[in-house]
C-alpha positions as CSV (number, residue, x, y, z in Angstrom):
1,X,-4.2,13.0,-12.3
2,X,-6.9,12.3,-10.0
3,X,-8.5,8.4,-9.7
4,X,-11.8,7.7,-7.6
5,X,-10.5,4.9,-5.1
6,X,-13.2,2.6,-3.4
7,X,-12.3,-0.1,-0.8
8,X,-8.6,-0.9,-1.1
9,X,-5.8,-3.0,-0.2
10,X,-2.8,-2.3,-0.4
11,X,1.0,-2.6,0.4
12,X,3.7,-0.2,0.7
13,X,7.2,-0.7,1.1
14,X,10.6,1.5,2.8
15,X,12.4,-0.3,-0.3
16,X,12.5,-2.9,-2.3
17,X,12.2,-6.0,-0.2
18,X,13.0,-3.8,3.1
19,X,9.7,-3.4,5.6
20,X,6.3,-3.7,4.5
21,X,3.1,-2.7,5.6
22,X,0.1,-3.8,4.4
23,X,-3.6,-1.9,5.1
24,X,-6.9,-1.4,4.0
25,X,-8.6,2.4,3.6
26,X,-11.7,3.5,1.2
27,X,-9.8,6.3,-0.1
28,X,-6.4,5.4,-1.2
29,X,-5.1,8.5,-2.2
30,X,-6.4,10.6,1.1
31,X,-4.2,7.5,3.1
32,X,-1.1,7.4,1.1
33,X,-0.7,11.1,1.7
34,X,-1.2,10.3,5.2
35,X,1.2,7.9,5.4
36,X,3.5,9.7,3.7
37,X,3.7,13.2,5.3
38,X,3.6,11.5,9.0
39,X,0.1,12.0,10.1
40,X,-0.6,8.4,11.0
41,X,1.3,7.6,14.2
42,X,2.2,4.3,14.5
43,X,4.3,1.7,12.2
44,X,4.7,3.3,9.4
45,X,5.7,6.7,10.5
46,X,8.5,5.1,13.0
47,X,9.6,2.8,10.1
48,X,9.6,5.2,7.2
49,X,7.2,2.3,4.9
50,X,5.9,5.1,2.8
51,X,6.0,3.4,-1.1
52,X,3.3,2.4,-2.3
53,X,3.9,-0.8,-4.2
54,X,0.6,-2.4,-4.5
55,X,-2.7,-2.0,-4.4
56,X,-6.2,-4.0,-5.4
57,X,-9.6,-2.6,-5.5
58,X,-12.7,-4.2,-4.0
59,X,-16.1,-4.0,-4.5
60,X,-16.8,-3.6,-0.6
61,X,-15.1,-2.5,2.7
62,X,-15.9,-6.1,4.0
63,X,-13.8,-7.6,0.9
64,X,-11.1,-5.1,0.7
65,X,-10.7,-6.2,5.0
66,X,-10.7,-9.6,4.5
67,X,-8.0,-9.4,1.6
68,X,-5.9,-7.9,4.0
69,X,-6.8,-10.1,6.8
70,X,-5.5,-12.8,4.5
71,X,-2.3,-11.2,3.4
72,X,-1.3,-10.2,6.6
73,X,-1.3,-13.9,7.6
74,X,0.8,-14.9,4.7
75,X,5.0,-15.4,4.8
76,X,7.2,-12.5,4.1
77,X,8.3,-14.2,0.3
78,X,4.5,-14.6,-0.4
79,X,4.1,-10.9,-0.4
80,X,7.4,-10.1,-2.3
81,X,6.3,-12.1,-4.7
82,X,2.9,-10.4,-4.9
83,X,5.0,-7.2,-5.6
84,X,6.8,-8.8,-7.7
85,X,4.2,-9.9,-10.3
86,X,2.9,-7.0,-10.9
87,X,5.7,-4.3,-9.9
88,X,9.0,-6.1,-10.8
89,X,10.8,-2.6,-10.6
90,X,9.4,-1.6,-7.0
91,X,8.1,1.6,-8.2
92,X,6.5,3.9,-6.3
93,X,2.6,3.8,-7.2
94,X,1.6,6.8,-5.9
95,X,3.6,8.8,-8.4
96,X,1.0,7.4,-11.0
97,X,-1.8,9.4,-9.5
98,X,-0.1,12.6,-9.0
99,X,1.5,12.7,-5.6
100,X,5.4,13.7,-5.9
101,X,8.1,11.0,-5.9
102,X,9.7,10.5,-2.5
């Protein structure tokens, strides 16, 4: 299945409640795949947060940055429970829009 992404936020996860990430990209799909076959060096690749677990779509690039800006600044429980709410089970996203379960 393939899904036009614009601005995005979004969260992933190594499991549920382990480490999470959270970024911003205006092409989610092109990102997660990044993320997820090692081609962005950094945090995620040396921590293994490659589950996508939420996401929110934005009308701009400057309101998708300043969500995250936000949610990076929040507690740890804030963002679980963000996950929570609207992904009780943890699943993987990314499976939803056609890239292979991890």
């Amino acid at each position: 299945m393939h899904r036009d992404f614009g601005p995005t936020t979004y969260l992933l996860a190594s499991q549920r409640n382990g480490t999470l990430y959270v970024g911003v990209t205006s092409n989610l799909l092109t990102r997660i795949h990044k993320h997820r076959f090692g081609l962005l060096p950094g945090f995620t690749r040396d921590y293994g947060v490659e589950l996508l677990v939420w996401f929110e779509q934005h009308a701009t690039m400057e309101a998708a940055i300043g969500r995250e800006k936000r949610i990076k600044k929040w507690n740890r429980a804030w963002k679980l429970e963000l996950i929570d709410a609207s992904n009780p089970e943890w699943r993987d996203l990314a499976e939803d829009f056609g890239l292979g379960s991890l």
